[in-house]
N, C-alpha and C positions, 0 to 999 in steps of 0.2 A: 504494500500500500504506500502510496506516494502523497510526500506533506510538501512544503515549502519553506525556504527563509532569506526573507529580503530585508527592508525596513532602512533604517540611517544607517551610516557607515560611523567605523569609531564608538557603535552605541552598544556594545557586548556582545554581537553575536557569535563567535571566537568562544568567548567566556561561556555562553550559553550553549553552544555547540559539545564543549568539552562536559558540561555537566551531565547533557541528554545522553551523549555518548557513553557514561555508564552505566546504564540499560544495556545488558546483552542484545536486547531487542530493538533497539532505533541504531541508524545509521545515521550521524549529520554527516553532508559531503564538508569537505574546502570549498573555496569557490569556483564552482561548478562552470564547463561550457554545453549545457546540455541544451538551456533555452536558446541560447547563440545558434549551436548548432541544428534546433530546429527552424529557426525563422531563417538561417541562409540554406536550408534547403528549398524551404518552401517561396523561397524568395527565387531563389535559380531555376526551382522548376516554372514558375512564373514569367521569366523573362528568359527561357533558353529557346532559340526557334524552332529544336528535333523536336522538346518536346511538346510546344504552341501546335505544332503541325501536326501532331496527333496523341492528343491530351489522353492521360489513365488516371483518375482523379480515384478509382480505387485503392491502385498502386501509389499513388501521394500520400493520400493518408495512413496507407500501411508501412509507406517508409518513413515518416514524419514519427507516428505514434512508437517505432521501434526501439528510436533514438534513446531514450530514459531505459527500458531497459536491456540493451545493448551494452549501455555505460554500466549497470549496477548487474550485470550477470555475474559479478562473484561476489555478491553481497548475499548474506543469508542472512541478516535481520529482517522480519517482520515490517517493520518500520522505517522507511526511506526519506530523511529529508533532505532536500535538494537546494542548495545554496548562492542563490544569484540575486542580486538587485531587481533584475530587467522582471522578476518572473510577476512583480505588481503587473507591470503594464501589459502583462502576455498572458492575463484571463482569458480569452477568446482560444488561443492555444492549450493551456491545459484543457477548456473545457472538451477543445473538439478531439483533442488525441489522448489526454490523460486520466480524466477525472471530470465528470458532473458536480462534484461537488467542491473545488479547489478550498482551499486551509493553509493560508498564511500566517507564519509567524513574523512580525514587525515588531522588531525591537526600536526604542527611540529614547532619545538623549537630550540635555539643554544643547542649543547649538554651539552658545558659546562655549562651551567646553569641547564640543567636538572639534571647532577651530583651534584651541587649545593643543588638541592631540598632535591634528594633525601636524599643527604650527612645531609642534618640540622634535618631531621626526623628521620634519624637514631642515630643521636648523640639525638634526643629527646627521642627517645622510646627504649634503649636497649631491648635486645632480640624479637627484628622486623621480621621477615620473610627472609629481604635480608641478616641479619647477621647470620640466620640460617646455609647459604649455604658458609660461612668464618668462617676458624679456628682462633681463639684468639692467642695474644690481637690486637684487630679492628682496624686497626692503619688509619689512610687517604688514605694513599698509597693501603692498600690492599682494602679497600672497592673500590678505585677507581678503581684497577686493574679488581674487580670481573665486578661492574658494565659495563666496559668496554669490558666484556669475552662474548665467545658466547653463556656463560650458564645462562646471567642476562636477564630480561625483557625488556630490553632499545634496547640491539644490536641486541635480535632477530625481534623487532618490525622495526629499521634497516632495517637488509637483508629484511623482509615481503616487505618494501617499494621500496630496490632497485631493486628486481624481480618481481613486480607486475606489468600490464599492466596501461598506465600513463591513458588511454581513460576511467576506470571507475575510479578515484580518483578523490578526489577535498581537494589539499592543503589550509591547515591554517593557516597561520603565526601567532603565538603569540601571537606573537608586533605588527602586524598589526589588530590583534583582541582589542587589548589593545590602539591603537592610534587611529584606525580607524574602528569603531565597526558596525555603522552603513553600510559601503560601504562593510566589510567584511563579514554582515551578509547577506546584500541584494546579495553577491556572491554565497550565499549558500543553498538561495531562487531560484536563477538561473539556478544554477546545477542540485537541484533535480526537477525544471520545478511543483513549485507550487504555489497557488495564494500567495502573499509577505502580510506580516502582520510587524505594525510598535512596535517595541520593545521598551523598555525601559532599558539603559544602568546606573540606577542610583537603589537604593536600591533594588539591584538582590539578589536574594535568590532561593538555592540551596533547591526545592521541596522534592528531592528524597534522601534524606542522607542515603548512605550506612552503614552499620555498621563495620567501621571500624577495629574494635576490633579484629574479624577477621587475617585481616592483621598485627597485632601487632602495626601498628599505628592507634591511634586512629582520628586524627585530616588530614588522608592523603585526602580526598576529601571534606574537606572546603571549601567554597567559599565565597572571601568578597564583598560585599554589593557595592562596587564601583570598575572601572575597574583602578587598582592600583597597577603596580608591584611590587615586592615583591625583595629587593636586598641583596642576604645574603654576608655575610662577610666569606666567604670561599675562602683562597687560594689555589688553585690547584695546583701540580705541575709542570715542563715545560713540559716533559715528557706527561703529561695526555692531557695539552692543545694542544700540536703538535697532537694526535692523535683524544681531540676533534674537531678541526679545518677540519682533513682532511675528517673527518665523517661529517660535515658542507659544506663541498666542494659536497661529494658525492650526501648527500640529495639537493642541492641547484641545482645542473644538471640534478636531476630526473625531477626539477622541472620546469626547462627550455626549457619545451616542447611548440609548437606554443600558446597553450590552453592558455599558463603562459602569454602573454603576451595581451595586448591591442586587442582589435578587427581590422582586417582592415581597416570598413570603421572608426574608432577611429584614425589609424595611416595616414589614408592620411587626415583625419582634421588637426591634427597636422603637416603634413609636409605641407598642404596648405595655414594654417595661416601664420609659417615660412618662408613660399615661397614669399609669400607677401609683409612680411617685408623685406625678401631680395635685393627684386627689389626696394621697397621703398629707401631702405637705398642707394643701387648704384646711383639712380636715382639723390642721396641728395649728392653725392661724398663722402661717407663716406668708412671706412676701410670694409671691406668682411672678414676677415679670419685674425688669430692671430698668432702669433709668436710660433715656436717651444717648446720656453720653457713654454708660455700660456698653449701651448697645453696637454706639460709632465703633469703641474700642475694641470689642469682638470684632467687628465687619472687618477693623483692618487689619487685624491677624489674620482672617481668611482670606483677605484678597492678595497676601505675599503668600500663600499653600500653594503647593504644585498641585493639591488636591482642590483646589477651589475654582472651579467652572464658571464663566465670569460671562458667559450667554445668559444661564437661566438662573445666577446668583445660586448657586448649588456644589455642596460635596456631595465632590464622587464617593467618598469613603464612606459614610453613613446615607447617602442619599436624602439628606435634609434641606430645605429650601431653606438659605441662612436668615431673608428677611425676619421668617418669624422662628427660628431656632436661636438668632440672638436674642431675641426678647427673655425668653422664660429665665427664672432666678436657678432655677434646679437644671437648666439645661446645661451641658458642655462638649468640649471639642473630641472626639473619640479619639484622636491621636496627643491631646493633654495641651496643646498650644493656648487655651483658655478655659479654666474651669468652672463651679459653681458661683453662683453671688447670693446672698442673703438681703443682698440692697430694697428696701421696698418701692412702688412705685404707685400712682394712680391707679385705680382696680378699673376705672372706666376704660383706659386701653384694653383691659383686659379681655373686661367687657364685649366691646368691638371685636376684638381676633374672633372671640368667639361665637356670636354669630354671622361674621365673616365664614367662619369655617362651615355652621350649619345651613348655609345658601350657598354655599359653593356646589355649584353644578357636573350630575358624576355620569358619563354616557353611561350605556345597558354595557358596554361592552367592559365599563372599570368599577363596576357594582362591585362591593364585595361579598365576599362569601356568608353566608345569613347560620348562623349557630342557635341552638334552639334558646329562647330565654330562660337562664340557671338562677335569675334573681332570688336571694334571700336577705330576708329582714336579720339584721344581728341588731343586736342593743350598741348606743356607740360608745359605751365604756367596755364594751368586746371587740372593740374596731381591733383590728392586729395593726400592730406600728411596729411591727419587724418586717423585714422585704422578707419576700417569697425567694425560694433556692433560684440561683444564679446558673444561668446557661441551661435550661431546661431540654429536656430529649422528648419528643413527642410518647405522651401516655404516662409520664413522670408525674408521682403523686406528693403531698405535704401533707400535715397537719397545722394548721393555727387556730393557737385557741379552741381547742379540738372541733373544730371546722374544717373538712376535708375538701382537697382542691386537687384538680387533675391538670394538668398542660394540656391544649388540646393543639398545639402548633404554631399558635397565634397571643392569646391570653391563657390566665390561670381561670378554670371555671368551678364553681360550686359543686361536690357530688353528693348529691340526697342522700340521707343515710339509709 
């Protein structure tokens, strides 16, 4: 079975490559000529006049479709992933000779750091490949000007990703490969829907070592042994960072599609547990909702997150719309960047949100799922003021205040005795 991996350059695919490759069962290639070699066939057969003069359009696509595996007949893993940039823009190709269903892996980076990379490799190895295509003398400004054109490898891998359909991709962040390697890898497991194998994120070694040389750098597809960023001392210009920024902007909206975010039955755990505490807390006469300027102050820690979606005012990570997720006193950041506040504030806001909420308008098609009514009267000096067990598994039961309660997926519910 045949996967894919394209995405920015510079942004771990190397690194990502060497981990998958611990699986007996996945092959990552190097970087691969497999799609090259199919679009100049299909290119030749197109323009040669023998064969214009009497076309076998059966015989095309069976030599076309042979190419992938011709290349991988001595591979015997299960799992083929094939590594080239071009294969974004050559969906119409996989679909017709490989796969109905193509499954790209896209890894992606800040830019400015990927100019960074590249920039310390090219001051390591004069007469590199990218300095080929710049007139002397190499100065910062022009390497960065090239890198940044649409004749470098970095911006055309860009455009491939802001035109490509978001439903066969699967982004990689990085830093999140680098922070969080196990959760990022088990994403990746998920995507391409195969049995998950437990990796090892500590003396990793890069199997498949290119020959670099090639390229004129020798050292470009290294990979160290532990997951350890790498921080050069490269200052950039303003100029270059304004335009890496807005290229950071572009790729982070591609990325903002529903897929990007939490599952929903994930988002109403989270709003249920929330919910919970909410009431807990009114019940306790405590503050609801914070002060205006609380609130600025949360917004602009979200708006510097790599996780903050700055379309729909949204984290990706909990899936929360931040206008009214700053507000609440009990509400905070799931990665810790802003916590609780006990601040009080006007209850009349509060007010507002909430029949804001109870007119907000829900299609047939985002109804939620209707659970039978489990209400019971308790007396409220039997209220429980202990939270309910943490991280529930569907069918998990409690006792409070010998009041028995079940998880049913969603919320804790009442079980009649």
């Amino acid at each position: 079975m045949y996967y894919f991996l394209a995405g920015m350059p510079r942004a771990g695919s190397t690194l990502l490559a060497a981990i998958l490759n611990q699986n007996p069962d996945i092959h990552v290639s190097t970087s691969s000529p497999v799609v090259h070699l199919m679009w100049q066939i299909q290119e030749h057969l197109t323009t040669d006049d023998f064969y214009r003069s009497h076309p076998k359009p059966k015989f095309q696509r069976t030599l076309i479709s042979s190419v992938i595996d011709a290349y991988y007949q001595e591979q015997q893993e299960r799992y083929i992933i094939d590594k080239n940039r071009s294969w974004i823009t050559s969906l119409p190709l996989i679909h017709n000779h490989i796969t109905h269903e193509p499954k790209i892996l896209c890894p992606v980076r800040k830019t400015s750091e990927i100019l960074q990379s590249f920039l310390k490799l090219m001051q390591q190895y004069p007469g590199n490949m990218i300095d080929e295509n710049i007139k002397p003398p190499y100065t910062l400004q022009k390497r960065c000007d090239y890198l940044l054109s649409t004749s470098s490898v970095l911006m055309a891998s860009v455009q491939q990703i802001l035109n490509a359909p978001k439903h066969s991709l699967h982004f990689i962040d990085y830093d999140e490969l680098l922070s969080h390697p196990k959760e990022t890898i088990e994403s990746v497991y998920q995507f391409l829907d195969i049995p998950h194998y437990e990796h090892s994120f500590i003396d990793i070694e890069n199997q498949l070592q290119e020959d670099d040389t090639v390229y004129g750098m020798p050292t470009m597809h290294n990979v160290k042994s532990s997951l350890v960023k790498t921080i050069h001392d490269i200052q950039l210009p303003d100029d270059i960072l304004k335009k890496c920024d807005k290229i950071d902007v572009a790729i982070r909206y591609q990325m903002t599609e529903e897929h990007s975010y939490p599952s929903l039955p994930d988002q109403g755990k989270n709003l249920a547990k929330f919910t919970f505490q909410l009431v807990k807390k009114a019940l306790q006469g405590g503050a609801l909702v914070v002060s205006q300027e609380v609130k600025e102050q949360r917004l602009e820690v979200c708006r510097t997150c790599d996780w903050y979606d700055p379309s729909q005012v949204r984290c990706k990570h909990c899936g929360c719309f931040l206008e009214e997720k700053a507000n609440f006193a009990l509400d905070s950041c799931p990665i810790g960047k802003w916590t609780e506040s006990a601040e009080d504030w006007e209850n009349g806001r509060f007010d507002e949100l909430v029949q804001q909420l109870e007119e907000f308008n829900v299609t047939p098609e985002e109804q939620p799922e209707v659970y039978p009514d489990t209400t019971v009267e308790i007396p409220e000096s039997e209220l429980p003021l202990v939270e309910f067990p943490k991280n529930p598994e569907m069918g998990d039961e409690c006792v409070l205040h010998d009041v028995k309660w079940k998880w049913n997926g969603i919320h804790w519910e009442y079980v009649p005795e």
